[in-house]
NURO-98602 format. One record per residue (C-alpha): residue in three letters; z, x, y. Coordinates in steps of 0.1 Angstrom, whole numbers, plus 2048, in hexadecimal, padded with zeros to 3 digits. Layout:
<paros>
> r, pz, px, py
> ALA, Z, X, Y $
...
</paros>
This chain:
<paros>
> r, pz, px, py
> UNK, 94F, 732, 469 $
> UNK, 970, 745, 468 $
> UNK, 98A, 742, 44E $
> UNK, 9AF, 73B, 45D $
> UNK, 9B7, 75F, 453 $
> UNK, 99D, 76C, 469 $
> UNK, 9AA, 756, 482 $
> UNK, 9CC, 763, 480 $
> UNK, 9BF, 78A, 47F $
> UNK, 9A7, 787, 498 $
> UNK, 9B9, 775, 4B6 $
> UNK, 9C5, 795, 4CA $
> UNK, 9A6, 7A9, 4B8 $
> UNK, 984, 797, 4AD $
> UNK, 976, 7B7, 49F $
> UNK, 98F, 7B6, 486 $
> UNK, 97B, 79A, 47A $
> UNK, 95E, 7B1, 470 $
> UNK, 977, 7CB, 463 $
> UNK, 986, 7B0, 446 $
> UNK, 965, 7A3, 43D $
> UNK, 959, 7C9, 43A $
> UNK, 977, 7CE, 422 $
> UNK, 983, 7E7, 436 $
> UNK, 9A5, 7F7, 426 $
> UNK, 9C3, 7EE, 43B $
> UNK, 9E0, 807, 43F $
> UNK, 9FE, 7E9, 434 $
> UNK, 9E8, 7E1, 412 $
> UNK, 9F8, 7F5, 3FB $
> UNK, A1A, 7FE, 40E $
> UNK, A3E, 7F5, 3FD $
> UNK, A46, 7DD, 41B $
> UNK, A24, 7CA, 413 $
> UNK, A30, 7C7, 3EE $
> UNK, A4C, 7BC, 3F7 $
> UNK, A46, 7A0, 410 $
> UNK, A2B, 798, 3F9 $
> UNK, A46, 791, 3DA $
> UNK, A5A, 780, 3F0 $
> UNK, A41, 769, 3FA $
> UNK, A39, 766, 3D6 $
> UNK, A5B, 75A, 3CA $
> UNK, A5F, 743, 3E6 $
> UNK, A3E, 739, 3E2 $
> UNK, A42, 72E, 3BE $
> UNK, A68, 71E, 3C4 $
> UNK, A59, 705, 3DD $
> UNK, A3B, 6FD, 3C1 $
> UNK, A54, 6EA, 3B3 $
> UNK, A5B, 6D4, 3D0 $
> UNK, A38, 6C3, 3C3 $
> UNK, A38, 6C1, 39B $
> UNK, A1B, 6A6, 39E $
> UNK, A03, 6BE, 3B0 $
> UNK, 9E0, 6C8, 3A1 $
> UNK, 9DA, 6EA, 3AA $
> UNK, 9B2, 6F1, 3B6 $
> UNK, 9A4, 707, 39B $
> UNK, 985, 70E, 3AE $
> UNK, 97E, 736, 3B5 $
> UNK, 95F, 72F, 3C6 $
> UNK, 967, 726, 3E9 $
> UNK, 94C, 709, 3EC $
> UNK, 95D, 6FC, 3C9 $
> UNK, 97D, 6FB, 3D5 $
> UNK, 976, 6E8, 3F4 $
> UNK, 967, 6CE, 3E2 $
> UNK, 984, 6CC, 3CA $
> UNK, 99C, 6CA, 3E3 $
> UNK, 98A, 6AC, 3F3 $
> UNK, 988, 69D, 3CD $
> UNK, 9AD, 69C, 3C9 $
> UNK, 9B7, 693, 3EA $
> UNK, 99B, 671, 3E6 $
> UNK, 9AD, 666, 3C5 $
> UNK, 9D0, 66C, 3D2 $
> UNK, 9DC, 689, 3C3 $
> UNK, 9F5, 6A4, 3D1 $
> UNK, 9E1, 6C5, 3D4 $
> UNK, 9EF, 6E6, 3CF $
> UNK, 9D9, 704, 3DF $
> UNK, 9C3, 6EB, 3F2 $
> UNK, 9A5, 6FA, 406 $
> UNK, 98E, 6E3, 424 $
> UNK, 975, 6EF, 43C $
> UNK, 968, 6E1, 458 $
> UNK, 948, 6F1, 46D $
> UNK, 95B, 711, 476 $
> UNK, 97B, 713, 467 $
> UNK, 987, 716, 446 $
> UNK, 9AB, 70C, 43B $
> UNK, 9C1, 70B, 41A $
> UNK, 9E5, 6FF, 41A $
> UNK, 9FE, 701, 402 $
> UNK, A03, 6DA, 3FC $
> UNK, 9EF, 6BE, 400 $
> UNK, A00, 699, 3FC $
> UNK, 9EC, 679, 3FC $
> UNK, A02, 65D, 408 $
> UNK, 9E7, 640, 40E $
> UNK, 9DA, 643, 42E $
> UNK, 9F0, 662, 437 $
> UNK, 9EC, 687, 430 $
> UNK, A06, 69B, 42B $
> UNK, A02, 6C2, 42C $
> UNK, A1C, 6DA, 421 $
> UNK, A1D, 6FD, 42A $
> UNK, A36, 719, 41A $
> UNK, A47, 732, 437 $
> UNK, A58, 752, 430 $
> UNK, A75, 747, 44B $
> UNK, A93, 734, 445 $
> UNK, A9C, 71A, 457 $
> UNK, ABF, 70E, 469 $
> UNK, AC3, 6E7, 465 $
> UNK, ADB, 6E6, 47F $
> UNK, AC8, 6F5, 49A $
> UNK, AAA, 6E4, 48B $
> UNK, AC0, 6C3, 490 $
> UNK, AC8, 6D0, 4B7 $
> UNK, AA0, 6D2, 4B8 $
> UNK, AA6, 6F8, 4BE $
> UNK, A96, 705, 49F $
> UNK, A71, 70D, 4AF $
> UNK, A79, 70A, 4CE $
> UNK, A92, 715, 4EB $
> UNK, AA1, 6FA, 4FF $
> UNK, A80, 6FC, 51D $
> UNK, A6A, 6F3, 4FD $
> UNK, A58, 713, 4FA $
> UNK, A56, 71A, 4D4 $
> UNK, A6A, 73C, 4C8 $
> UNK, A55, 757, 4C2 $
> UNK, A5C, 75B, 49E $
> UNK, A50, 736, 494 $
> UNK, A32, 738, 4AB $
> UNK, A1A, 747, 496 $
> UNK, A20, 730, 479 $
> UNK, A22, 712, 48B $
> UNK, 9FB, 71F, 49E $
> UNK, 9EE, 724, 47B $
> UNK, 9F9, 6FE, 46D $
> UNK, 9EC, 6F0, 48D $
> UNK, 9CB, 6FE, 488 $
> UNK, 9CC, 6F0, 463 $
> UNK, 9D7, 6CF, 471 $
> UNK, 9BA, 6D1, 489 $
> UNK, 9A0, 6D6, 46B $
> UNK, 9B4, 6BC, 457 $
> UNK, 9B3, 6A4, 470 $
> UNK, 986, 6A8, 476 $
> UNK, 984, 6A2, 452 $
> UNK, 997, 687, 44F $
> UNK, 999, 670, 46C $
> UNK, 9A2, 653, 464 $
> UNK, 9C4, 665, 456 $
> UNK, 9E3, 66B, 464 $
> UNK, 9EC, 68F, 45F $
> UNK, A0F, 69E, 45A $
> UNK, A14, 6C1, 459 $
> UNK, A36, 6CC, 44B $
> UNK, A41, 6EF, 446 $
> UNK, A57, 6F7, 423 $
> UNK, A70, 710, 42C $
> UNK, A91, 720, 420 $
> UNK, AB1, 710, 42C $
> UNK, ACA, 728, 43D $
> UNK, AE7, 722, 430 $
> UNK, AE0, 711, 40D $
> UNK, AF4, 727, 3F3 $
> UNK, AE4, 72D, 3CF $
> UNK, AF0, 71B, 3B1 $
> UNK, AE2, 736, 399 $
> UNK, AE9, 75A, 392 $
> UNK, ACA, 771, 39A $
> UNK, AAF, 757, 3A2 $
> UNK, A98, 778, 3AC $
> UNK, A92, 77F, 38A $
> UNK, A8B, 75C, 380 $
> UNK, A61, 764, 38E $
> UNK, A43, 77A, 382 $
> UNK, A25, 783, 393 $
> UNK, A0A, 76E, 382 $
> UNK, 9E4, 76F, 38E $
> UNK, 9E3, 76F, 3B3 $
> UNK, A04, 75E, 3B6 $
> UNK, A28, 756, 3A2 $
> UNK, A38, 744, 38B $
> UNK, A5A, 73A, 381 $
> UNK, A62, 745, 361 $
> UNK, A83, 738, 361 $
> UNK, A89, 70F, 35E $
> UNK, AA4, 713, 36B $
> UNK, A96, 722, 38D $
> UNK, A80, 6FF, 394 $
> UNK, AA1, 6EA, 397 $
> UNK, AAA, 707, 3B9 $
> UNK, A8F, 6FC, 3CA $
> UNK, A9F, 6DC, 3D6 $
> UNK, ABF, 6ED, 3E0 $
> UNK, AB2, 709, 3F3 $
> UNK, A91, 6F9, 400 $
> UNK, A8A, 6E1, 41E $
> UNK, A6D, 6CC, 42D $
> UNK, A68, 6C7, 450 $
> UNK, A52, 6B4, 465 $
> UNK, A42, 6D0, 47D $
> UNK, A24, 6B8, 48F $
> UNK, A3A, 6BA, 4B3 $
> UNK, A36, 6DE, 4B2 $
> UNK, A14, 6DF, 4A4 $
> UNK, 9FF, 6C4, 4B6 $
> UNK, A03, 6D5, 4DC $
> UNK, 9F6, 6F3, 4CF $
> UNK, 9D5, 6E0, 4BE $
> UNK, 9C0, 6E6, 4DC $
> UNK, 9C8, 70B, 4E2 $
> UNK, 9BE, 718, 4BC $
> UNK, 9A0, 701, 4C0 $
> UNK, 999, 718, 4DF $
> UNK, 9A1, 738, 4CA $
> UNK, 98A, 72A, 4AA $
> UNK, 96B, 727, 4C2 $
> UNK, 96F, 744, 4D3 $
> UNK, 970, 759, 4B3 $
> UNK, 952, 747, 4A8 $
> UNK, 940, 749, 4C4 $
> UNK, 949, 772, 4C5 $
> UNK, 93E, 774, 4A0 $
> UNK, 91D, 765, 4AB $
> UNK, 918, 783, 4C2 $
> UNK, 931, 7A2, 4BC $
> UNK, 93C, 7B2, 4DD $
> UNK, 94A, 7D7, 4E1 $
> UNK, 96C, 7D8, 4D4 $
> UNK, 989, 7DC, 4F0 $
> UNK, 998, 7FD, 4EA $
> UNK, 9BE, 804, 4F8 $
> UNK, 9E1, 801, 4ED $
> UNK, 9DD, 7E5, 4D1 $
> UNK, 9C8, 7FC, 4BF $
> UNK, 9E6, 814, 4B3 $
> UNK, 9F2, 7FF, 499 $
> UNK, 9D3, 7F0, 48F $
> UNK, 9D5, 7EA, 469 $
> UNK, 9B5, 7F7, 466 $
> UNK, 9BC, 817, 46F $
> UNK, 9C0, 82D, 450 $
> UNK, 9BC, 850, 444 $
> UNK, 9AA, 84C, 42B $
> UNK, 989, 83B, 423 $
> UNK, 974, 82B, 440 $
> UNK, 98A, 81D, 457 $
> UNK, 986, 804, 470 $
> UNK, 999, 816, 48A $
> UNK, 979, 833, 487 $
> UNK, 961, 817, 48D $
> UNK, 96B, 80B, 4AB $
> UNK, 97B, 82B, 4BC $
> UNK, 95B, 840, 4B1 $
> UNK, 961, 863, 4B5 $
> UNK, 981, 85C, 4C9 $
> UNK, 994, 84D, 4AC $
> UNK, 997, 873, 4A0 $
> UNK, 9A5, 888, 4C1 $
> UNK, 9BE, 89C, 4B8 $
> UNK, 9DC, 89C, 4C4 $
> UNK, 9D3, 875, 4CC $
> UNK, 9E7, 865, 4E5 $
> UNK, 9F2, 84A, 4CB $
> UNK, A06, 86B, 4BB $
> UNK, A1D, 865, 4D6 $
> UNK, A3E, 853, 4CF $
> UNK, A42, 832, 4E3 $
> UNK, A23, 837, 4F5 $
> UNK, A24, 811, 4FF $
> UNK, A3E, 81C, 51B $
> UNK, A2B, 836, 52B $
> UNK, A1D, 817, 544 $
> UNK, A08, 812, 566 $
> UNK, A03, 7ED, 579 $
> UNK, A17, 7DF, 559 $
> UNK, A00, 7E9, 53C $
> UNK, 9FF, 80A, 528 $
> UNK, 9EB, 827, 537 $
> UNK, 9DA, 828, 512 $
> UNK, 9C9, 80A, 51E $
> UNK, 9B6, 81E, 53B $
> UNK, 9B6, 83F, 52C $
> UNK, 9A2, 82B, 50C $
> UNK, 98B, 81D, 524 $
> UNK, 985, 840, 534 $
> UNK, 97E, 850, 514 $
> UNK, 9A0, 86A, 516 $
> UNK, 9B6, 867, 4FA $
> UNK, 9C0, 887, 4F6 $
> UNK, 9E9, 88A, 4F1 $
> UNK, 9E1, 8A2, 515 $
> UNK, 9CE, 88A, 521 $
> UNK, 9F0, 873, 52A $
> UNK, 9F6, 87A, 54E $
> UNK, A1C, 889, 54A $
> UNK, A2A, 876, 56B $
> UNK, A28, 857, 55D $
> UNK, A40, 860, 53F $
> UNK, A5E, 852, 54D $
> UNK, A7B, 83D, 543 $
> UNK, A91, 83A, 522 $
> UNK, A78, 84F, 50C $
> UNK, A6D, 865, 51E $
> UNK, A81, 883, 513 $
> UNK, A79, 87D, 4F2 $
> UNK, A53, 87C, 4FD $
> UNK, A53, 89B, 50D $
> UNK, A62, 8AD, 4F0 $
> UNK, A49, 8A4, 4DE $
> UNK, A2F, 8B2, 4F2 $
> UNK, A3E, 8CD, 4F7 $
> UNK, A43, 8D7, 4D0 $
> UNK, A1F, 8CC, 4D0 $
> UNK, A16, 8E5, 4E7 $
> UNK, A29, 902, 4D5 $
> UNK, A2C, 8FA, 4B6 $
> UNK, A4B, 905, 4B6 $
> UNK, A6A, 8E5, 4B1 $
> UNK, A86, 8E8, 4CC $
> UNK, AAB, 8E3, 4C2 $
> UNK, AC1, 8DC, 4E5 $
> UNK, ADF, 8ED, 4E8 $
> UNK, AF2, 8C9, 4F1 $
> UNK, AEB, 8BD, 4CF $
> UNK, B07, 8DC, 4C4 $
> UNK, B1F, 8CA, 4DF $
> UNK, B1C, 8A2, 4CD $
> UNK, B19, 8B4, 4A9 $
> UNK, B40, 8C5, 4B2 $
> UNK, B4C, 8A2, 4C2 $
> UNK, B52, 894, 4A0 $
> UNK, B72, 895, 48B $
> UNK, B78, 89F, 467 $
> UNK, B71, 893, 44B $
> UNK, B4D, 889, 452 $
> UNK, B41, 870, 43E $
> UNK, B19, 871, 43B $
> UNK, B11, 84D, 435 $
> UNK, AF3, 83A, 426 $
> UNK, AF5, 815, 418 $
> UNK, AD9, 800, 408 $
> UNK, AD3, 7D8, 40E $
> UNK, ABE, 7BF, 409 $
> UNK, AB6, 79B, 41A $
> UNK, AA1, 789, 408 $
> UNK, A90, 76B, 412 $
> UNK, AA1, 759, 3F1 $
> UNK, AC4, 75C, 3E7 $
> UNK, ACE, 779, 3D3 $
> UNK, AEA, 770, 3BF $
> UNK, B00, 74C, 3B9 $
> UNK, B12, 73F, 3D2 $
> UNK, B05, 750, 3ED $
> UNK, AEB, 749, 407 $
> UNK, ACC, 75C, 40F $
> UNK, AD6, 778, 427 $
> UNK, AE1, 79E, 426 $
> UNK, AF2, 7AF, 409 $
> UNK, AFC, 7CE, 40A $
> UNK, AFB, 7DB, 3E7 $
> UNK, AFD, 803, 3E5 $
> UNK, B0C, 820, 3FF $
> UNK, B0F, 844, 3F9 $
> UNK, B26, 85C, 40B $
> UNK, B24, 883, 40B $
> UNK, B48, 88B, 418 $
> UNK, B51, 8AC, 42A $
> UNK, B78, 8AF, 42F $
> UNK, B73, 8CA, 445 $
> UNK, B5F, 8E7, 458 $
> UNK, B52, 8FB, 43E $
> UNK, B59, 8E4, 426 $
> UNK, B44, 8D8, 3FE $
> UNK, B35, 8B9, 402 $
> UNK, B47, 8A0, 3EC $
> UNK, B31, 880, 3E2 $
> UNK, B3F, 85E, 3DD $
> UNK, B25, 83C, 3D2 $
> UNK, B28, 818, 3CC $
> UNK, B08, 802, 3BC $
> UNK, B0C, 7DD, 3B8 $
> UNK, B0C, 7DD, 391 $
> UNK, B15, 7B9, 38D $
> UNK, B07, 798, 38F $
> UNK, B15, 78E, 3AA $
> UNK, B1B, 78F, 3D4 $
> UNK, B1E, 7B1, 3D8 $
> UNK, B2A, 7B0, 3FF $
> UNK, B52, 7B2, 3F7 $
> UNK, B4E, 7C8, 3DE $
> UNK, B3A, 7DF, 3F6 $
> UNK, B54, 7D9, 411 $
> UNK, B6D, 7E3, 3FA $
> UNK, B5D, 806, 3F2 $
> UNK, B55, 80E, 40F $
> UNK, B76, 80D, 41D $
> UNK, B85, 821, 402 $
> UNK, B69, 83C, 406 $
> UNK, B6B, 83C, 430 $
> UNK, B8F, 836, 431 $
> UNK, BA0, 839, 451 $
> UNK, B94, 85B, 462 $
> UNK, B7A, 869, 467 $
> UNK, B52, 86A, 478 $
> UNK, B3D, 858, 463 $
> UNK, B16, 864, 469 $
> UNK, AFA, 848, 466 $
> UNK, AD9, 84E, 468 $
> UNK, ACB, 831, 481 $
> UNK, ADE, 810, 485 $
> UNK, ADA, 7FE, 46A $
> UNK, AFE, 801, 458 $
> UNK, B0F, 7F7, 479 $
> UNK, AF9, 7DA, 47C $
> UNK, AFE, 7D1, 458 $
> UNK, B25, 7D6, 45D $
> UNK, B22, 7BB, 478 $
> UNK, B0A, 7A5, 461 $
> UNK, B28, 7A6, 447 $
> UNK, B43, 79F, 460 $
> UNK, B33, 788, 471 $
> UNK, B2F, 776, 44E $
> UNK, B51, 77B, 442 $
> UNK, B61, 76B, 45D $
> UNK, B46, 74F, 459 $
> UNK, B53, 747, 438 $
> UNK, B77, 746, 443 $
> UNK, B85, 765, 439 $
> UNK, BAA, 76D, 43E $
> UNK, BA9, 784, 45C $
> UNK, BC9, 791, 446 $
> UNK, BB1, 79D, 42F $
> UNK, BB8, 7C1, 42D $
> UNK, B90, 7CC, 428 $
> UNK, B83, 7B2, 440 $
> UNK, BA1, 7C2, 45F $
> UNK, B99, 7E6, 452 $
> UNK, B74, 7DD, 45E $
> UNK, B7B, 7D0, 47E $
> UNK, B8B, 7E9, 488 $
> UNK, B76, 805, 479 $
> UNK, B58, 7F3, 490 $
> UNK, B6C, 7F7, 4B0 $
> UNK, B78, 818, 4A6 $
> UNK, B58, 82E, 4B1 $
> UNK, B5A, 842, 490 $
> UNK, B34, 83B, 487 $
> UNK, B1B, 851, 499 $
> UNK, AF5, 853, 495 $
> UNK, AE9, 871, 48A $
> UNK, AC6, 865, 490 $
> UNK, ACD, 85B, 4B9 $
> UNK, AD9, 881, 4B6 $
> UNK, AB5, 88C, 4A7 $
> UNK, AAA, 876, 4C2 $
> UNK, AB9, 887, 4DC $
> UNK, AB7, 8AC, 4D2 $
> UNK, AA2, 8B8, 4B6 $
> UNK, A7E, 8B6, 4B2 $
> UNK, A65, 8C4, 49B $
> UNK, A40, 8C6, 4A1 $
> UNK, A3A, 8B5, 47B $
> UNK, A50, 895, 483 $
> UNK, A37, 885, 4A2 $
> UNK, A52, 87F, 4B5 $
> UNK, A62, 86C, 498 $
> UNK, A85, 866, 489 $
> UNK, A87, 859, 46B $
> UNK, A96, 869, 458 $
> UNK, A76, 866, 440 $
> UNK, A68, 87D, 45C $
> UNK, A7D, 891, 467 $
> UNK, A8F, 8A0, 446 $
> UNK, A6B, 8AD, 438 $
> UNK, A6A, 8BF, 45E $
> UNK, A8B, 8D0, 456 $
> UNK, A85, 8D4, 435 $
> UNK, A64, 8E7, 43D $
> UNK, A77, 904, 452 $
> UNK, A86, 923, 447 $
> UNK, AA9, 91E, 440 $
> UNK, AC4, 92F, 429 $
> UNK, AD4, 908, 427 $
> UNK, ABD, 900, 40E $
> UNK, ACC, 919, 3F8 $
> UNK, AEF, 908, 3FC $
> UNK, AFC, 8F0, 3E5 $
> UNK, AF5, 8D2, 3DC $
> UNK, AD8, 8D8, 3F0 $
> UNK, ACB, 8F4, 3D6 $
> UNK, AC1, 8DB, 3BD $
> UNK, AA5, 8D3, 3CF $
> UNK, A85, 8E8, 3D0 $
> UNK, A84, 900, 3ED $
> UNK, A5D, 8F4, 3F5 $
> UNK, A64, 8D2, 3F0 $
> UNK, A81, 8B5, 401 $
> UNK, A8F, 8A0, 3EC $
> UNK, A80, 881, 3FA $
> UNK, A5E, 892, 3EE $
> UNK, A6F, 89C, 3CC $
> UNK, A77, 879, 3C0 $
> UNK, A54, 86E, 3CC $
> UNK, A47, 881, 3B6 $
> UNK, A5C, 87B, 396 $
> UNK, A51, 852, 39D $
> UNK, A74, 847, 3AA $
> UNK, A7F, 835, 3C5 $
> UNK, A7A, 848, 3E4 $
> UNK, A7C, 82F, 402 $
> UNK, A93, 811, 409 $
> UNK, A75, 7F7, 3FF $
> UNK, A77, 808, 3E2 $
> UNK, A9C, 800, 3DD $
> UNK, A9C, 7DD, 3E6 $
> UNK, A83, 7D6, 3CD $
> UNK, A95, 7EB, 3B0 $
> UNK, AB5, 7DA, 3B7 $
> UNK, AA9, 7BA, 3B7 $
> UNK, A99, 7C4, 394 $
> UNK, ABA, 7D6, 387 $
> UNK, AC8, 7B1, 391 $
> UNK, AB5, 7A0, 376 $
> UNK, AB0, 7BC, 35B $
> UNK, AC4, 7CC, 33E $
> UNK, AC2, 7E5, 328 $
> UNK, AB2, 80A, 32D $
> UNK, A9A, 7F8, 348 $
> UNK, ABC, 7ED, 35B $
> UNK, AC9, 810, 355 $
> UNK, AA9, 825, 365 $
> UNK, AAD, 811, 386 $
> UNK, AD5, 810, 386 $
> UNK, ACA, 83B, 386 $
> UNK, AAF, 83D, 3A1 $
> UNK, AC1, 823, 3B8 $
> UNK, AE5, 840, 3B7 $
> UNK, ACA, 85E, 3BC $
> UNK, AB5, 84B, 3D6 $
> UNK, AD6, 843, 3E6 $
> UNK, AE7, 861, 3E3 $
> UNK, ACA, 878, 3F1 $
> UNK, AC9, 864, 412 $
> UNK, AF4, 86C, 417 $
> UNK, AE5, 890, 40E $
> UNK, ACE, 894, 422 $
> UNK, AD8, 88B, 440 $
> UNK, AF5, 8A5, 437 $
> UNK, ADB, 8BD, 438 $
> UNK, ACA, 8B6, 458 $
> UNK, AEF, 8B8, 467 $
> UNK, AF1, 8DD, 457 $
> UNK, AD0, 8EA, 45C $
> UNK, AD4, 8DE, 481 $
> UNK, AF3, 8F1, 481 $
> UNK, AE4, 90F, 478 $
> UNK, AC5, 911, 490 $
> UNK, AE1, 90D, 4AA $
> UNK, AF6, 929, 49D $
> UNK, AD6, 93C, 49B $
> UNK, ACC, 931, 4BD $
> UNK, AEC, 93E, 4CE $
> UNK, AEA, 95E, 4B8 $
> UNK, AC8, 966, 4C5 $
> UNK, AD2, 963, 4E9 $
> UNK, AED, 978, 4E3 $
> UNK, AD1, 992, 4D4 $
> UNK, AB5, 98A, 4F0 $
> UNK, AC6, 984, 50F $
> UNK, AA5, 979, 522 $
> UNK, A99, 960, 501 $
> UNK, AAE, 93E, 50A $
> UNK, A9A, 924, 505 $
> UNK, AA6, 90F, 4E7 $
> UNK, A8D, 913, 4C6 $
> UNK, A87, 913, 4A3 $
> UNK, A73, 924, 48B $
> UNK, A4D, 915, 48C $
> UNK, A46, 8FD, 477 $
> UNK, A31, 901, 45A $
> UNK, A0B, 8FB, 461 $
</paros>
């Protein structure tokens, strides 16, 4: 008998199977996205408990127990919170069970909001041909196989499945309705009454049996054919899938080591190659065959099948693999003079939460910090400017407004991937939604900053034409500032740079002091700063302007230390005629 999670993780992969109930450590366990989706699923969780006030919530620990209570409640009547059924070979639990006389209705909590209008248009799950979008599918695969186990154990039922979701554009009536939950046991709990009367407003039922009922059959299929497997354990499949197998960890056995044997441990392994899955033959990746063939070896990818939009960026990397020695190309001098003055080295913070954030507002993106590290000219001090949400309230005008008075009308501003164009688009795009006045001096100043070309990635540049044998191929900027960081360079004794240790980046600094250090990190302090006060309120109001700040920083760096290896680059040509191809110093071992 499988349980419905091992149903879900073993669908692509069986052995993964044998890898949970092994209690294997998984990579994602302990990670700040995990804790975060997690939370999120926490809150939502305990807003839609009270949808169902009357529900008796199964106590049972022991599986067995809980089974039986489930049935218990369900015989007398009684709306069931946590209910748990199992039929021959699958195991189930749902979030909600109601008892209507001779109907069953079964309520299911999803992390994904919903848009009643489309939903009305009967183009919420599906596109127009029918086939169901591929971000609903795998919830509406899971409720069909519960309704398929509801439905064997009680026939002469009619079964409704309903899903409990978000509502798109439902706005909050109450100020800071994250801080209304705690963690309590193996769930949460509203601590705020006045959280429960939310869950009306922002919640919705619907009716998801069209979807589910086609797709009975198929995880019936999938059910037996795990079962059947689990009676008799094949060889696992080893290819492509395996790179970001969950069970693949560093530390402790690891699942990945178990089924790649001594392979799981080449090094350089072809999975250390960025985008991999494009390097292709007959339409499939050539990590497939080369698994099957027992080469895995980074040199073991044949080098004439690295074509395409990567490519370049593949074969740097095996080149600086090679060497170990990173390359800097002399082109990345002629985008770095392309920009004008004053640069304005840009980082912003958001968060979209599942769940409104503040009153008034829906659930969507809100841009609540940005940090700017301004240099008026060549040559010039780095001046920093910052904005953090303080109040409690929207903080997207606000944030307009600051940003326009720190990018002002001239200038290159320097991202680090896309993500603040995108979210300028988000806000636009919500702006004009809610009717702005396209007189509105902040909401014109962004249009036309959007159209204006002034924002350039710094991290399509690092794509392009710098690469250190430490980053993998990689750029984030995670990745890649520890890589510059590591090489011998007189900008680290520059100011503001200076503050930080010579042997250490800053990223690696506030790890260590306990402060935020990633942007998980910062959603989740935020969202706490949102609902605290006092000295608590004031530590995370301090780690959110340094987190911030060293991001603007430090891509500042990267732009100088890159201008330096190229000025040492030309200077050593000039010096060694015959040495021209484009280097840095090796990387640290």
């Amino acid at each position: 008998m499988i349980s419905e999670h091992e149903w879900t993780l073993g669908r692509r992969c069986p052995v993964k199977i044998l890898h949970a109930r092994a209690q294997l450590p998984r990579s994602a366990t302990g990670s700040s996205l995990s804790t975060w989706m997690r939370a999120e699923s926490g809150r939502l969780h305990a807003l839609a408990r009270h949808l169902f006030p009357d529900a008796v919530t199964v106590s049972a620990n022991d599986r067995s127990a809980a089974e039986n209570e489930t049935r218990v409640l369900v015989a007398a009547g009684r709306p069931v919170s946590g209910g748990r059924f199992a039929t021959e070979d699958v195991r189930c639990e749902v979030d909600f069970i109601v008892p209507d006389g001779g109907t069953l209705r079964i309520y299911q909590v999803v992390p994904r909001a919903v848009d009643l209008e489309r939903h009305r248009l009967r183009l919420e799950f599906t596109w127009r041909e029918g086939k169901i979008r591929k971000e609903w599918y795998s919830h509406l695969a899971l409720m069909a196989l519960r309704l398929r186990v509801m439905q064997q154990l009680w026939p002469h039922h009619r079964v409704l499945p309903f899903f409990v979701a978000p509502v798109r554009d439902r706005v909050a009536r109450l100020e800071g309705l994250h801080g209304c939950f705690a963690p309590s046991g193996d769930g949460w709990i509203t601590t705020n009454p006045a959280a429960a009367a939310e869950a009306s407003q922002l919640l919705t039922m619907i009716l998801v049996a069209e979807h589910c009922i086609p797709l009975i059959e198929h995880v019936t299929r999938q059910a037996s054919a795990l079962n059947e497997w689990l009676l008799k354990p094949s060889a696992p499949v080893l290819g492509y899938g395996c790179k970001n197998c969950e069970f693949k960890v560093t530390e402790g056995e690891s699942g990945f080591d178990r089924c790649w044997g001594p392979l799981a441990r080449v090094s350089p392994h072809m999975f250390d190659l960025t985008y991999m899955y494009f390097i292709q033959e007959g339409g499939q990746p050539v990590a497939n065959r080369l698994a099957r063939e027992g080469r895995v070896s980074l040199w073991d990818i044949p080098v004439e099948k690295i074509v395409g939009e990567h490519s370049d960026r593949q074969l740097m990397q095996l080149e600086v693999t090679r060497t170990g020695v990173g390359l800097i190309y002399d082109e990345l001098k002629n985008e770095m003079a392309r920009v004008t003055y004053p640069l304005h080295f840009l980082d912003i913070e958001t968060v979209g939460p599942i769940l409104p954030v503040h009153r008034g507002t829906r659930a969507g993106l809100n841009l609540f910090q940005l940090s700017v590290h301004r240099r008026s000219h060549v040559g010039a001090d780095l001046v920093h400017l910052e904005w953090l949400n303080t109040e409690r309230a929207s903080p997207n005008r606000r944030f307009l407004s600051a940003l326009r008075s720190m990018i002002g009308d001239h200038g290159t501003t320097l991202v680090w991937t896309a993500h603040e164009e995108k979210s300028f688009n988000t806000l636009l795009a919500e702006l004009i939604e809610e009717g702005e006045d396209d007189d509105d001096g902040d909401l014109r100043w962004l249009k036309i900053y959007l159209r204006s070309g002034r924002i350039v990635d710094q991290c399509q540049m690092c794509f392009r034409h710098y690469i250190s044998p430490l980053m993998m191929g990689r750029t984030s900027l995670k990745v890649v500032l520890p890589a510059i960081w590591s090489e011998v360079s007189p900008v680290k004794a520059r100011e503001p740079y200076a503050k930080f240790p010579e042997g250490t980046d800053p990223y690696a600094v506030l790890k260590a002091a306990g402060q935020i250090h990633e942007g998980c990190g910062a959603m989740t302090a935020y969202l706490e700063m949102q609902a605290s006060d006092g000295e608590v309120r004031a530590k995370l109001i301090r780690e959110l302007l340094e987190y911030c700040g060293v991001d603007s920083l430090v891509m500042a760096f990267c732009w100088d230390a890159w201008a330096y290896a190229l000025e040492q680059q030309d200077a050593d040509r000039v010096d060694s005629p015959e040495n021209c191809s484009p280097r840095l110093a090796p990387a640290l071992p």
